[in-house]
Every structure is written in structure tokens, then in C-alpha cells.
N, C-alpha and C positions, 0 to 999 in steps of 0.2 A: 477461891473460898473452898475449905475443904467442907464434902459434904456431912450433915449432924445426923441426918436421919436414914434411917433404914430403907427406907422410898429409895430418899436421894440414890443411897448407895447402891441401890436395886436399879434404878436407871442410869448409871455412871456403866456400871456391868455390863447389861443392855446393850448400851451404843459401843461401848471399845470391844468389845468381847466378838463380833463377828469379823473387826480386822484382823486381829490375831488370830482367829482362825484360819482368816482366809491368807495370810503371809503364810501360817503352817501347812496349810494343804499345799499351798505355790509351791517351797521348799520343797514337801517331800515329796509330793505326786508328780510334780512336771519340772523337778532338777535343775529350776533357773537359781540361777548364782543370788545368794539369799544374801539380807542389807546387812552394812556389819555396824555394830556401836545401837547401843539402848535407843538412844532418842532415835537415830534416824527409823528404828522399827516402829517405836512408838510414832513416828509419822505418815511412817509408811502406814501402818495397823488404823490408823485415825481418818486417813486418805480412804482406804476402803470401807471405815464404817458408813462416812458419809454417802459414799459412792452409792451402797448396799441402799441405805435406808431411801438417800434420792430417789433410785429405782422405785423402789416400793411406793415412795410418796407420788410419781409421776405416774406410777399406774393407778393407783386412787384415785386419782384424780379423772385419769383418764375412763378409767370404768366406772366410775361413781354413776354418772349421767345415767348408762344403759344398765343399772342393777338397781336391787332397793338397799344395799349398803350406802350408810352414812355416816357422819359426824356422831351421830348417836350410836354408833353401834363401834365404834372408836369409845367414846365416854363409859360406853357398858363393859366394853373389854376391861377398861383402865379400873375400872371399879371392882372386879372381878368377878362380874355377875356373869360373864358368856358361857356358854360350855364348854367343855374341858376340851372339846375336839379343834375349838378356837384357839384354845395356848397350844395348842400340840402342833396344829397348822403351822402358828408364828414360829415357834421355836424350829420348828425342820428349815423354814426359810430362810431367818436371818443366823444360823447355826449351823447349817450344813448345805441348804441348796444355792443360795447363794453366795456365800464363800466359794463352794466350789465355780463355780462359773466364773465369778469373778477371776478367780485362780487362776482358771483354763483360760480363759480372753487376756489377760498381761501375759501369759507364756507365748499364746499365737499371737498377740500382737509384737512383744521381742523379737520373735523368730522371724514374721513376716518383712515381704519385701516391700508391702504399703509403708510401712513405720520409717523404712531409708529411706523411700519416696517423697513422704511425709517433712523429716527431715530435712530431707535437702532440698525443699521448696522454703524455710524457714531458714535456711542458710544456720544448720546443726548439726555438729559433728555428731556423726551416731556413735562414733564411740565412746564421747565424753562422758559417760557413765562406767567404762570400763575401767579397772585399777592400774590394770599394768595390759602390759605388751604381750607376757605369758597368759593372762585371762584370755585377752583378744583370740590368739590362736587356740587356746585347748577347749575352750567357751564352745567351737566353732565343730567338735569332735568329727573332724576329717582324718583321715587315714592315711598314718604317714609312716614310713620309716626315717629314723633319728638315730643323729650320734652324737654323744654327749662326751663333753670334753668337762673332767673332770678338775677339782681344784690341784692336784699334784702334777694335770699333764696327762695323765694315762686318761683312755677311750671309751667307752663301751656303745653297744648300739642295740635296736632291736625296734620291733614291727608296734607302731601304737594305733590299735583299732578298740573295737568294739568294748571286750573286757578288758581294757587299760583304763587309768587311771591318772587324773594329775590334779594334782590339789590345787585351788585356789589360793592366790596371795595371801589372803587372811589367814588358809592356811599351814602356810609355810611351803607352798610349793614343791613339795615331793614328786618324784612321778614313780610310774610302774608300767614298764611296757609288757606288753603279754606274750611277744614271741621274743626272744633274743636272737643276736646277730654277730658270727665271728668278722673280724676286721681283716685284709689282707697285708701286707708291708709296704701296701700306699695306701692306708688309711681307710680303702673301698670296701664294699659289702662282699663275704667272703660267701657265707651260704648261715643256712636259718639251724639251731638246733631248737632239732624236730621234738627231742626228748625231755625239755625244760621244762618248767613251768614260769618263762620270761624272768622278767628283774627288777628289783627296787631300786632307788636311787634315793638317797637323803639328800635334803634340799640343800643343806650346807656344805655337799660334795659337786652340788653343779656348778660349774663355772662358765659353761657355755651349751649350746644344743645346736646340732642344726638340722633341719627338715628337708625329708626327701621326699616324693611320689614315686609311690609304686604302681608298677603296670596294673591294668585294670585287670587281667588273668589268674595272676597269681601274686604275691609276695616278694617277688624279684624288681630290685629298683630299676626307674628307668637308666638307661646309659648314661655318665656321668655328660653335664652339656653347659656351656656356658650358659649362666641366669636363669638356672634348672633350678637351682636351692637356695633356702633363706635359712637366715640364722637369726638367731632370739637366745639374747644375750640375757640372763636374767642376774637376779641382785648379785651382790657382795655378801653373801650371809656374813662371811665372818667379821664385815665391817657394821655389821647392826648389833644396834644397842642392846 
């Protein structure tokens, strides 16, 4: 039913409005890989209203006993007889304090090694959330050197740390390594130019990548070694729709 009244619509606001915040603060303050497609935010955003308000309803409950806050003083809010410093309380909470929290506990709970523990006492691929193969690894922002085998054939390489960059599937999988790498006439890491500012890559010029570990010293990869390196093989662009 859609809502008639201006109440309704005032409490429709209310309860979605602190998901959506809390999915925007997730997104931008703690850089986990954000939902793609309307409804799934919308469920995702719906998932944390409830979440938010359960909170709020089980500490109610729980402090109710040991304070003189009641059911009447819920009814007085709703009437809008409380003091002003009571909308200002709610609104910080279900609008900024807990969103953020919320936000912050799905980032560490991602990240955490409970969550695969978790998982796999539930016999759950933990990756099964992840889109591709290319998420999997760059999701992961370990420090690799890479060589990328482009759609015509020709090479290039370079160092992917900190200030690199690589887009998620959704979009479009570009990358950007931030040191660049000359190649030798066997394919191998020649030395670093020091004076670049690294390299972009268009997503529909990658045809292949592969991954190296660099010593922990410096920038120099380790000695070429059998079952030393993976590769990750990403789309066909030019075969998508």
C-alpha cells in the first residue's frame, strides 16, 4: 500500500533512511566493495534498518527495568511533546551513530578471520559473494608485482601497492600500477623507472595479468621459481555486450 499520509510518509523515511546511510558511510569510509543493482541496496539498506532499530529496541528493553523511561515516554515522543533535546538525541543515533557502527562491524567483520572460521563450520564458500576472480585478488590489496599481457600480444609491468588502483568488475576493471616495470628479452623484470609516475591500463586492453611477490626489502621480484606465480585471467571485453 502506498502511503496517504504525511505521518505515514514521515515514518517510511524514519526506518529506510538509516540503511542508506549506513551502506554510504560502509562505501565510503571503510572502501568495502559496495552492492551493485537498486533492489539489492535497497535490501541491503532495509537489512540494516532493521538491524539499527532491533538494537535500539533490545536496549529498551533492556534498560527499561533499571531507569524511569517507559512506554509513556515513547507515546510522548511520538506525540511530540518531549524536548527538543530528545529528537536531537534520536536523530544523532538512528542517523549518524549508528550507521556508523554498523558500517564499521560489516567492514571488520569482512575482513576478519572469525567470518571464514564461521563459514566454514557452515560448509560456506566465503567467497561466494565475490563477483569474479579479479575482485578476489585486488579486494585482498597485497603487494604484488605484475605483468600484463595485453590484447595485441605486447607486455607491460609495474609494481601494484599502496597508491595503485584496480576497479571492480562492476567497474570495468581497469587497473593502475603506481611504479612501472621495463621487461627484459625473456619476458623478466628488467629494473623500476624511478622517474614515472606508473601506468594505466584500459580494461579492454587486458587480456591476461600475472602476479608476482616482491622481496620484502625492496621492489625487486623474487627469483623467477617454479609455482612462484599465478595468473588471473580476466574477461574478453571485446566479446561483451
Amino acid at each position: 500500500m502506498v502511503p496517504q499520509t504525511g505521518t505515514a510518509l514521515l515514518v517510511l523515511f524514519a526506518f529506510v533512511m538509516p540503511g542508506f546511510v549506513a551502506t554510504l558511510m560502509r562505501d565510503r569510509l571503510f572502501l568495502t566493495r559496495s552492492v551493485t543493482g537498486d533492489l539489492e541496496r535497497i535490501l541491503v539498506a532495509l537489512a540494516y534498518s532493521a538491524t539499527i532499530y532491533g538494537v535500539a529496541a533490545a536496549a529498551l528493553a533492556i534498560t527499561a527495568p533499571l531507569t524511569s523511561f517507559g512506554t509513556d515516554d515513547i507515546t510522548t515522543a511520538w506525540r511530540g511533546q518531549s524536548p527538543f533535546a530528545v529528537y536531537v538525541a534520536a536523530a544523532g543515533y538512528v542517523l549518524l551513530l549508528a550507521p556508523l557502527v554498523i558500517a564499521g562491524a560489516s567492514f571488520r567483520w569482512h575482513n576478519s578471520t572469525t567470518r571464514g572460521q564461521v563459514l566454514k563450520r557452515l560448509d560456506v564458500d566465503p567467497a561466494h559473494n565475490t563477483r569474479s576472480a579479479w575482485d578476489h585478488w585486488f579486494q585482498r590489496r597485497e603487494r604484488a608485482l605484475i605483468i600484463v599481457t595485453l590484447v595485441d600480444g605486447e607486455k607491460t609491468a609495474g609494481l601494484f601497492d599502496a597508491n595503485s588502483m584496480a576497479g571492480y568488475t562492476r567497474d570495468g576493471q581497469d587497473l593502475y600500477l603506481e611504479k612501472r616495470w621495463t621487461l627484459n628479452e625473456h619476458g623478466w623484470f628488467d629494473q623500476a623507472v624511478e622517474q614515472g609516475y606508473g601506468v594505466w591500463i584500459p580494461a579492454n586492453q587486458i587480456a591476461r595479468i600475472e602476479l608476482y611477490r616482491p622481496t620484502e626489502d625492496d621492489d625487486e621480484p623474487e627469483p623467477r621459481a617454479e609455482g612462484q606465480h599465478a595468473e588471473a585471467p580476466v574477461e574478453n571485453h571485446d566479446e561483451r555486450s
